[in-house]
C-alpha positions in Angstrom: 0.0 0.0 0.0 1.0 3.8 -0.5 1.6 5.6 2.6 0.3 8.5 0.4 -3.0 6.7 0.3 -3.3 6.3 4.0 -6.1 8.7 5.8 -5.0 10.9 8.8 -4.1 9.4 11.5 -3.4 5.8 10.1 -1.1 3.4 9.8 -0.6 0.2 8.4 -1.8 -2.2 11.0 -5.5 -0.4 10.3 -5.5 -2.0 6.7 -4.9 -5.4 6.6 -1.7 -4.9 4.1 1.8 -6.4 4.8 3.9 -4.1 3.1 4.1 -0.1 3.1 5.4 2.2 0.1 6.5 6.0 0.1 6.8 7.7 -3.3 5.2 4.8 -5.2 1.7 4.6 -7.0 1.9 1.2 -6.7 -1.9 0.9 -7.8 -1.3 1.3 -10.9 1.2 -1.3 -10.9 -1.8 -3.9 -11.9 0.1 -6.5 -14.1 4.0 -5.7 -13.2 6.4 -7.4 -11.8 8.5 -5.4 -9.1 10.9 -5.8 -6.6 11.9 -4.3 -3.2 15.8 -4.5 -2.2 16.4 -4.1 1.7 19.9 -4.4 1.7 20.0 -8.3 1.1 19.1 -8.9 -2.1 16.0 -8.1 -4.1 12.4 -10.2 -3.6 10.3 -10.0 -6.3 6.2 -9.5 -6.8 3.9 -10.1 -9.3 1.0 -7.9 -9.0 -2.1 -9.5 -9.3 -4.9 -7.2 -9.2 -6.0 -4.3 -7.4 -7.3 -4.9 -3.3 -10.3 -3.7 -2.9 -10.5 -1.7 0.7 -13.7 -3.5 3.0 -16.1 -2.8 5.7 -13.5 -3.4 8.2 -11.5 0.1 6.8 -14.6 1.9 8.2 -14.2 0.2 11.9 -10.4 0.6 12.5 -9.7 4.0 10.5 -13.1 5.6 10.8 -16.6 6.2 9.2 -15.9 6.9 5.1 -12.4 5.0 4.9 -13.8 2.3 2.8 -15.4 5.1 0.2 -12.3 7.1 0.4 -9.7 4.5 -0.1 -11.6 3.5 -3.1 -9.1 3.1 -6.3 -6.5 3.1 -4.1 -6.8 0.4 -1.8 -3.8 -1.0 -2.7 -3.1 -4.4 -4.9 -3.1 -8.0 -4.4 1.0 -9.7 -5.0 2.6 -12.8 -5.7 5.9 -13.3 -3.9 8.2 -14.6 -6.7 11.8 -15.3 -4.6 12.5 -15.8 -1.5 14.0 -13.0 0.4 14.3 -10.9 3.3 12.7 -7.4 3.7 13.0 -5.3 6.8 11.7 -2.5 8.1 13.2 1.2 6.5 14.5 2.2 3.1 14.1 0.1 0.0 14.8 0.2 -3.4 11.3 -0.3 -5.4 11.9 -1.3 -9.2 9.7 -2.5 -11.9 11.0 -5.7 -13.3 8.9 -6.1 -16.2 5.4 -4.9 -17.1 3.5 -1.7 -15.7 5.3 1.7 -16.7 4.9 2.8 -12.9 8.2 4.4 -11.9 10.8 3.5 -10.5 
């Protein structure tokens, strides 16, 4: 998910994602291939399809989250390698696919 996405106040633990981006639109990565690089080596995602934001936005972020987060919900992914990621900086690169930057 984008952290640009997120309403006030929020954080990741309110959405039911694994994985938090700054500076990407990774919604409109629908159909790429990416990876993330940590420090130890890249792990790579296929993205699937957009993730539709539920109900459940609208009881841990507040009344209108679901609406709001609407088209930007984040997407569904595949892990393609094994890897580690950790928390902090990342590289973010599009493999193959989507022309969403880099």
């Amino acid at each position: 998910m984008a952290s640009e996405s997120l309403p006030a106040g929020a954080d990741l633990r309110h959405t039911r994602r694994n994985i938090l981006l700054r500076g990407v639109d990774i919604d409109s990565c629908a159909g790429a291939t990416f990876s993330l690089d940590c420090g130890a080596g890249p792990v790579e995602f296929a993205v699937k399809r957009a993730a539709r934001p539920c109900a459940w936005m609208d009881v841990t972020i507040g009344p209108g989250a679901q609406r709001d987060l609407h088209g930007r919900g984040s997407v569904r992914c595949t892990p393609l390698s094994d890897g580690v990621l950790t928390l902090g900086p990342a590289t973010f690169r599009v493999v193959a696919g989507s022309d969403a930057g880099s």
